[in-house]
Structures are given as structure tokens and as C-alpha cells.
N, C-alpha and C positions, 0 to 999 in steps of 0.2 A: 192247471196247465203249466207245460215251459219246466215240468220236476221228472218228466221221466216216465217211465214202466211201472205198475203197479200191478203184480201177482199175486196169488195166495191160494192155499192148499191143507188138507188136514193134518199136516207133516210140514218142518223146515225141507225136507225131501223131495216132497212133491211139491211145495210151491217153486224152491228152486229149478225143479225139470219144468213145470209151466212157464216159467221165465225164460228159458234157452229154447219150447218150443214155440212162445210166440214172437222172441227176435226171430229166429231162424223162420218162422213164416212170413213176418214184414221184412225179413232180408230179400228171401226170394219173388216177394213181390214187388219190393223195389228194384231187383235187377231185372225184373223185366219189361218197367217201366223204364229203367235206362236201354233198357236192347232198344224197343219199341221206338224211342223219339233218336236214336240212331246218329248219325253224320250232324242232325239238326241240333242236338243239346246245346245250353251257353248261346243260341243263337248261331249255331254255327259257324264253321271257319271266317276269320277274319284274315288271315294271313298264312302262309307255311312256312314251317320251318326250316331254315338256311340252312342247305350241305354242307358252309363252311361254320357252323355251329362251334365245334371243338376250337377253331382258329378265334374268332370272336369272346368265348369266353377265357381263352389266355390273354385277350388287349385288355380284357377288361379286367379282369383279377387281382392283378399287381396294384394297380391305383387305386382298387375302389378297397382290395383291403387294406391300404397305408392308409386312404383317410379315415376309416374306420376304428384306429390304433393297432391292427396287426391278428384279430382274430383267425381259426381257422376255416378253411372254409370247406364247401361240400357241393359237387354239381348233378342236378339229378335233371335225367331227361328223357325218364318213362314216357310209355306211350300215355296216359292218364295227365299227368304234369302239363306235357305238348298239345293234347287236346284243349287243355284247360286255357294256357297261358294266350293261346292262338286263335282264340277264341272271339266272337265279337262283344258279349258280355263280361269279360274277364276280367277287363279292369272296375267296371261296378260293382260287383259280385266281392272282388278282393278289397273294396274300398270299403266296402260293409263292416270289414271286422269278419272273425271268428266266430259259433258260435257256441264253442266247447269253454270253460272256466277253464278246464286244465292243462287247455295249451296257450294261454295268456302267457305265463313265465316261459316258455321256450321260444313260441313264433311272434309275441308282444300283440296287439289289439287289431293290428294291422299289416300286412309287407308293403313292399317298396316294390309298385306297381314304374316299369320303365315303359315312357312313353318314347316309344321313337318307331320308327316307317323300316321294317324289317326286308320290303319289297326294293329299298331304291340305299336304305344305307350303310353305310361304311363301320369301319374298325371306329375310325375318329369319331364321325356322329354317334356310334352308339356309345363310347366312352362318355364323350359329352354328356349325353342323355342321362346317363347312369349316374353320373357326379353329378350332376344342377338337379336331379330327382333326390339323390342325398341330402342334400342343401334342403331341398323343400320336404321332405320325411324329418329331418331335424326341429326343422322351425313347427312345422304341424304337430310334434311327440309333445314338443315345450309347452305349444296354444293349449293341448288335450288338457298335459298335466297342469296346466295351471287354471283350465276352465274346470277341473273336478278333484281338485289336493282338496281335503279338509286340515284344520288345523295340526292334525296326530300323523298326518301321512308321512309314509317313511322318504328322504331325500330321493327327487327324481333320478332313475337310473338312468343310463345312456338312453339317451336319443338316437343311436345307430338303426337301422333295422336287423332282425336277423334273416328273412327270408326276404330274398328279391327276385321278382318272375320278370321274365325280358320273355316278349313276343317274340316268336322266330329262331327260340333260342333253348331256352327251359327255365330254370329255375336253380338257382343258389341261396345257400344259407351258410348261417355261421355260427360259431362259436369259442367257447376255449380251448375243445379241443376235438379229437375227427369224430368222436364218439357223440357228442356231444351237438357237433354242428350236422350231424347224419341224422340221429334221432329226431333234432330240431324240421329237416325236411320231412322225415314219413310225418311229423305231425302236422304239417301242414297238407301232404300227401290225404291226411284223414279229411282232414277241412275240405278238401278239392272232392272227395268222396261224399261228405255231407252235402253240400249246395248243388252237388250229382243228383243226386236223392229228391233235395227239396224240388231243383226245378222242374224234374220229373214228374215229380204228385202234383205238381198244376197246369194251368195251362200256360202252353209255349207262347213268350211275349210278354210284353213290360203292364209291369201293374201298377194301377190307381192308389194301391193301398200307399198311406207314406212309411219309409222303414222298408220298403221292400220292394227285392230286385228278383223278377225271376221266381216268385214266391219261397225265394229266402229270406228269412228274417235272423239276420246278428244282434245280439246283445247291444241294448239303446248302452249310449259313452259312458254315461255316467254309473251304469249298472258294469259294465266292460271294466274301468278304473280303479271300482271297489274290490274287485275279484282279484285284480291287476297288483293292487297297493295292498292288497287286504293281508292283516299281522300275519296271518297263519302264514301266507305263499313267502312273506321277509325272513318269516321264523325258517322254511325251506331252503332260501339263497344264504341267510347267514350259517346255518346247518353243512353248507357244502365244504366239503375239502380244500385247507387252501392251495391256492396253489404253488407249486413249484419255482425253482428261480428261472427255468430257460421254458415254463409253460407258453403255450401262442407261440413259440420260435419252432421255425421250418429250417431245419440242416441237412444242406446237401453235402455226407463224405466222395471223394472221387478216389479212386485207389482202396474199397474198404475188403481188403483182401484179408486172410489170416494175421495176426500181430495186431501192427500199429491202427491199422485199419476198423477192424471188428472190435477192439478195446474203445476206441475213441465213440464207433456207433453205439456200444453198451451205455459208456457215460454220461453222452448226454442227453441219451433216452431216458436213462436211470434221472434224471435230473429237470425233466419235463420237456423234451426239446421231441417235437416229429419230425421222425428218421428219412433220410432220404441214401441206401445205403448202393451207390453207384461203382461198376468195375466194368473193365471188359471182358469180364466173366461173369456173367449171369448167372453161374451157382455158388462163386465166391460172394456173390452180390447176394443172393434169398440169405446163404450162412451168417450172412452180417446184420442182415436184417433180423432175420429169427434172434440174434442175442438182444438188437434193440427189441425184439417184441415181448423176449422173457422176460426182459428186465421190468417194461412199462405195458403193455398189452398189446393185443396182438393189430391193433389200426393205428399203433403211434409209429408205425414203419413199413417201408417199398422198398421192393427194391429193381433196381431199373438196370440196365445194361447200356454202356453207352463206351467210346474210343473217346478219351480225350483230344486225342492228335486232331482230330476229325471236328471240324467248327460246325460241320451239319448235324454230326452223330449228338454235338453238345447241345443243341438248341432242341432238337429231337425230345433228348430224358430233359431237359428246362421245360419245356412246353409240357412232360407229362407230372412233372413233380408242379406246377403250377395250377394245372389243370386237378390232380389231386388236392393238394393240400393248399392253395391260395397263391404261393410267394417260395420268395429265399430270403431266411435273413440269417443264418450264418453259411460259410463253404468253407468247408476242410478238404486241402487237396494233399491227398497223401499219394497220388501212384509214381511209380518210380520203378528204374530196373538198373543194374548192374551184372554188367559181364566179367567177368575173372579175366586177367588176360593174360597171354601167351607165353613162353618158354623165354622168351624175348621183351616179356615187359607191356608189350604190345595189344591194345585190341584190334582187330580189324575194321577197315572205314566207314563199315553199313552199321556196323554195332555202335561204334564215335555216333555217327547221326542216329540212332535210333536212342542213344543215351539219350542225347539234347532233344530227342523229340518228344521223350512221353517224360523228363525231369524236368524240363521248363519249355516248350514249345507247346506243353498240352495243359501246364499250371498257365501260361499267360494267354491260352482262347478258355479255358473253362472260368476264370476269373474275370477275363472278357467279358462274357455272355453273362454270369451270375450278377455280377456291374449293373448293366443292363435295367435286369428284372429288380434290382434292387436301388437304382435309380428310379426306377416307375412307383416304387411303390411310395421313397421319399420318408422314409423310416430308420434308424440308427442300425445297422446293420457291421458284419463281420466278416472278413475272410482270412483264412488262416491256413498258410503254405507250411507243411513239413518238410523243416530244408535237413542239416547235416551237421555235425562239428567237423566234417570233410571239408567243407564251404571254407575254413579258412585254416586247417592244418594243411603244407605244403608235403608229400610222400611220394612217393614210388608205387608206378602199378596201379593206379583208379586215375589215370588224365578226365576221362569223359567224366565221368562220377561227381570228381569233385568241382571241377570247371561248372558243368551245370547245377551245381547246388550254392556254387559261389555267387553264380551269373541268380539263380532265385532268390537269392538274399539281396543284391540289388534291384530286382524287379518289385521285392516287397516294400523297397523304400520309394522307387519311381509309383507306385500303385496307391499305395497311403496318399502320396501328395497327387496325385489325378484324382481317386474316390472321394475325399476328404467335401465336405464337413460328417457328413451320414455315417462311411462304413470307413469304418478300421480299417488297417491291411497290418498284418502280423506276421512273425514264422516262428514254430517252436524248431530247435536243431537238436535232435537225439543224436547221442552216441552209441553205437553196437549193440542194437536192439536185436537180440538173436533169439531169444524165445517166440515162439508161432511165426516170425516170418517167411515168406516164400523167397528173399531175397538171399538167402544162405542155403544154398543145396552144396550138397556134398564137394563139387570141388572146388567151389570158392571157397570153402570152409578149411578142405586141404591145401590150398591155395594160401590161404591168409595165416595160416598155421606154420607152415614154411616160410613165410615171408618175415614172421616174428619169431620164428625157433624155436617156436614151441612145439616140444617132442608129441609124439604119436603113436601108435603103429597102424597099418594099411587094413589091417584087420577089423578095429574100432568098428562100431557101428556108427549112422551119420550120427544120432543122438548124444554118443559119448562125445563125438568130435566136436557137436557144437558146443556141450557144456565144457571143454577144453576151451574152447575160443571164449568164451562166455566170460570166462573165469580168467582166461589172461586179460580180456576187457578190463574187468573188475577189478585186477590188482594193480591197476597202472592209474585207475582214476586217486583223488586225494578221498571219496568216501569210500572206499573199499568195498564195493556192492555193486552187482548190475543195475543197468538201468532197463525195466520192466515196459510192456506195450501200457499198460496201467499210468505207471508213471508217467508217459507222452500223453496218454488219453487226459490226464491231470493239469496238464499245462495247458491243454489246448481248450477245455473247460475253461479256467481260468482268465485266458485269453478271448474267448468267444464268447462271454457273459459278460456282463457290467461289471464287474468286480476289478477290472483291468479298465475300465473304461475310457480311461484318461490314457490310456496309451494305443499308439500306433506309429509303425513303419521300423518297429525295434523285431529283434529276433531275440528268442527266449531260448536260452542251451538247456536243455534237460542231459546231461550226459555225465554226473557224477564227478563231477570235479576232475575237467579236461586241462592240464596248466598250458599244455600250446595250443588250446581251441578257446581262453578266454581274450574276448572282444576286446580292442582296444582301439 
């Protein structure tokens, strides 16, 4: 009993097809033992589940993965899941345990069953409910492991849960990373499929037998433990890949347009961070994404469409990069525009306010709101503004441009000291980043070309003109090189990792040796 299928055949051939036709006939006879006991399975409905479901699981996200240490996370809320969680048996059945061996290391012995009245409560009480459930899954992991360690057992792992079912709501899980904490739900998905099954093949209603709910029966604890602890499955977790420096971190870029943008979401995808690649262009935004996905696979990035300017449009793509991947703990805000201006020096007044709106009116509400999400969570966190070496060279012809990248390099130091102890606040400042940019179209290029006399002809293609500007960039800095979208993506790594950690509310010039744009 309790080992499984046992086939055989006069051939490995035929015993294998006797194997696939007797599951496939006890498959089909257990699903029609599920059709058959219908709406009633689990005891049926105990509760339904909340239309404002999506809303509920952004309250709860942010904090329950900051005390968790910052995994990622997954929300699944199949019609199967909803049956399950909503259930009037649900939370006995989930208290039982598993009872597959081989989803121990992914779902652990047990989830993290939330108790709370989905008919009468709130954002707060189910927060509540979800933390003081945490608290009690901690203290209960520690009782387990210490009522079944033997002597040789490997150090207890986290006490966290990875899968938490909330009535009225669905089900979350977690892990290192989206691949990881997805997979961790369909196995649990399996599990809710199993105890489908068992309750099925018996009768509907609580049994006498001890060990058993519903005529399921999970692996007794201490046989759970040794599976759990057992060398082979530590030989598995030590076997894993380690990880990366910015793995478990969620980056939201805002601006991730051609250049500065799409380089920065390679890097720190390439370097384990899940992408959150945001513009107000929704196909600059997939393009930016797709490099994070080349770089690291294709679920470490999103990419979302969202208006800075816009404090509703912001909380909008927060609420789905949360809803997606758990949190935010780093925000790179690169969007920006500049206008070339006039015959006269001049830009006109809607272009003045439209500068200041999307260069710092739309860095201090997306940083706003990222705050927020990153206060809730209560985890060391990062945000990181791309201002300018404009910010404090005084010139002719960029008033809006540079005023607002000046006015960001003070916001960065007002923001450090309001964020502070938790999140950073940083700014890297390039200089004349003209490769991939969309911020050099051809007459600001002829524009700034004239403006520094550096010869031409009207003919050029935009390509030649830029690498004309590019190259008067270059020979004016003290390294005699441009400065690359790579090289800001560099900094900004640097900055948004622990490696900088000890610093905040400074701005960092990437811009090859600027002698009137060094700080003083």
C-alpha cells in the first residue's frame, strides 16, 4: 500500500502502455466522480469570492513579502484554486499536509492557511490576518522541525511558507524567482487536484478514521520531515544555481525607451533583478522588456504602459507590477524630453511646462508612489533618478532642460532624507548619450551642431550627424571617449545594488571627464 501503480507485461512495451491505460482509466473515473458530487465537493462553498480580489491582494503583497525577506511572488486564481480556498473544508484538508514526496521542497509540508471573514472584511483586517497567520506558520515550522530533526538533520530552513490560500481571494506563492514561485503554485494546484480525487472516492462528510479529512489521507509528520530533511532532496537545494547579486529584487525602469533606458533593463536583468520595463509607449516598453528577457528568461520581465505625469496612470502600472511580481525594491526613473529651441534661443511656454512635467514633476509622483510600496514592504530598498551634467553646466539654449535636471538633483537630496533609513535615493548624471537615444532627432542634432560649430553638410544622413556630435562630445571630455547607454546602465547597477550601499542623496556623473560639470 501508499507505493503506487504496479503493471507488467511480456515486453518493457507493453507493461509501459498497461501503465498509461490504467491511469487513463482511474483518471477518467475520477473525473466523473468529481463531475458527479458537483457544487457539493470540500463541503461546499463556505464563502465567495471578493470582486475586489485584485485590490486586496496589492494590500497584502508588499508587507507580507517584506516580512518574509523579499521573495518573489505569484497569484493564481483559477476557477479550481477558488473552489478550493472557498471552501468549507479547505482549511482541514490544507492543514493535513501534502501528500506527494516531491512537492515537499517546493510547497514545504504544509501552506499558510488565512483565517479571516471574507464576507464582512477589509484591506486592514485581512492584512492583519495574513501577518499574525505568518507569526503562527513560523512558530508551528520551528515546533515541527524540532518535534522530528534527528541528530544528522540538515539546519532548519526558513520557517516562511511558500504557498498562502486566503478565502475569498485565491492563492499566492513564492519564491526566488517568477519561474520558480509559478511552478511552486501548479504544485500545489496538483495537491488541490489530489484531495479532489480522494474526497470524491468516499463518502461526502467528516470521518471517524484519525488522520483523515474527507477521506484524504497526508503523510503522518514525521514520515512528511524525513522526505522533507531527507540527504537526497539537501543534495537537490545545495545542487541549485546560486544566485545572482540583484536575484529576489523587483525594478521598476520608468522612461525604458531606446539608449539609456532598454540598456539599464538588460543589466539588471542580466544580473538577476525582475524587470519591470515601463514608458508611455507600450511598444518601446515590450522592446525593453524583450532585452531583459534575452538577457535572463523570458518571465524575469513586463512590460507595462503607464504616463508618469499622471499620479493615477502611476499607481495603475504599481498595482500591476505588484500584483505581478510581489513589490518594488529598486525604481529607475529615466524618462525625459527635450525640445531644441528656436531661431531665438527660445522654447515656447507649453514645451517650458511640458519639460518640467515629464523631467521632474513625473520623477517626484512616480517616486511618490514607488515610496509608498516600498515603505509597506519595510525592506532596504533603492531609487535611482537619471538627471544630467546639464544640472549644473550654466549654457545657452536648454533653459527648461537644464533648470529641471538641476531642480532633480535637489529632489534627490530632499528624497534620501524623507526615504531614509530603508531606501536610498540616488542620481546617476550622463553626459551626451547619443547612441539609441530617441532624445536626438535630427534637428536637435543640427541644432547642437551649430550651436558648437561643428561643421556639416545638410545632406549628411541623421546617422552621420549624430556620430558628428557624438565625437565633438568625446573630444571635449578629459577621457576622450563617448559615454555609451552601457556605461549609465553601469552606474546605475552599482547604485541600486549593495555595493554602493552606504551611500545616498549623492549624484554620480557618468559623463567622461566633464571639467565644468564636476560637483563642487
Amino acid at each position: 500500500a501508499s507505493h503506487g501503480l504496479f503493471t507488467w507485461g511480456g515486453t518493457a512495451r507493453e507493461s509501459y502502455h498497461n501503465t498509461l491505460r490504467v491511469l487513463d482509466a482511474i483518471g477518467r473515473y475520477v473525473t466523473r466522480r468529481v463531475s458527479a458530487r458537483g457544487a457539493s465537493i470540500f463541503g461546499g462553498a463556505r464563502v465567495t469570492t471578493r470582486s475586489d480580489a485584485p485590490g486586496l491582494v496589492r494590500a497584502v503583497l508588499p508587507a507580507l513579502r517584506g516580512r518574509m525577506g523579499g521573495p518573489i511572488a505569484h497569484f493564481e486564481g483559477r476557477p479550481e484554486v477558488l473552489r478550493f480556498v472557498n471552501s468549507a473544508r479547505a482549511q482541514a484538508l490544507a492543514q493535513q499536509g501534502t501528500s506527494c514526496p516531491d512537492h515537499f521542497v517546493r510547497t514545504k509540508v504544509r501552506p499558510l492557511f488565512v483565517e479571516w471573514d471574507p464576507a464582512s472584511g477589509d484591506e486592514t483586517a485581512l492584512l492583519k490576518a495574513t501577518l499574525d497567520g505568518l507569526a503562527s506558520y513560523r512558530l508551528d515550522y520551528a515546533a515541527y522541525y524540532e518535534a522530528h530533526r534527528h541528530p544528522d538533520s540538515p539546519p532548519m530552513r526558513s520557517g516562511d511558507p511558500t504557498v498562502v490560500l486566503i478565502p475569498g481571494v485565491g492563492m499566492l506563492t513564492f519564491g526566488r524567482s517568477k519561474p520558480e514561485a509559478r511552478i511552486t503554485g501548479e504544485f500545489y494546484v496538483n495537491a488541490i487536484h489530489v484531495m479532489e480525487g480522494a474526497t470524491c472516492l468516499g463518502d461526502d462528510g467528516a470521518s471517524d478514521v484519525p488522520g483523515v479529512v474527507d477521506n484524504y489521507v497526508a503523510l503522518p509528520p514525521d514520515e512528511a520531515f524525513n522526505i522533507e530533511y531527507w540527504s537526497l532532496e539537501e543534495a537537490k537545494l545545495r545542487r541549485l544555481p546560486p544566485e545572482k547579486e540583484l536575484s529576489r529584487k523587483i525594478a521598476l525602469v520608468v522612461g525604458a525607451s531606446p539608449g539609456i533606458g532598454r540598456a539599464i533593463c538588460r543589466r539588471l536583468a542580466a544580473d538577476g533583478a525582475h524587470v519591470v520595463a515601463a514608458d508611455i509607449n507600450l511598444q518601446m516598453a515590450e522592446a525593453a522588456a524583450d532585452t531583459a528577457r534575452a538577457a535572463a528568461g523570458k518571465e524575469v520581465a513586463i512590460a507595462v504602459e503607464t504616463d508618469a505625469t499622471d499620479r493615477a496612470s502611476v499607481k495603475a502600472a504599481l498595482d500591476r507590477v505588484v500584483a505581478h511580481f510581489g513589490g518594488v525594491d529598486i525604481l529607475v526613473y529615466v524618462a525625459a524630453v527635450f525640445y531644441p529651441p528656436a531661431e531665438n534661443g527660445r522654447i515656447p511656454d507649453d514645451q517650458w511646462r511640458k519639460t518640467l512635467e515629464v523631467n521632474l514633476t513625473g520623477a517626484m509622483i512616480v517616486a511618490d508612489e514607488a515610496g509608498r510600496v516600498m515603505a509597506e514592504q519595510g525592506t532596504p530598498a533603492s531609487i535611482v533618478f537619471i538627471s544630467s551634467a546639464n544640472a549644473v553646466v550654466a549654457k545657452r539654449g536648454s533653459w527648461a532642460y537644464d533648470v529641471g535636471k538641476a531642480a532633480l538633483n535637489h529632489l534627490t537630496r530632499e528624497m534620501a532624507i524623507e526615504f531614509a533609513p530603508k531606501v536610498r535615493v540616488n542620481a546617476v548624471a550622463p553626459a551626451s548619450v547619443v547612441e539609441g537615444s530617441v532624445q536626438f532627432p535630427r534637428e536637435r542634432v543640427i541644432s547642437s551642431l551649430e550651436k558648437y560649430g561643428v561643421p556639416f553638410n545638410a545632406s549628411d544622413t541623421t546617422e552621420e550627424l549624430r556620430n558628428r556630435l557624438a565625437d565633438y562630445y568625446a573630444q571635449r571630455s578629459l577621457l576622450k571617449r563617448r559615454v555609451a547607454p552601457e556605461d549609465v546602465a553601469e552606474a546605475v547597477f552599482l547604485v541600486a545594488s549593495g555595493r554602493l550601499g552606504a551611500t545616498t542623496g549623492q549624484i554620480i556623473p557618468v559623463d567622461a571627464g566633464l571639467v565644468e560639470a564636476f560637483l563642487r
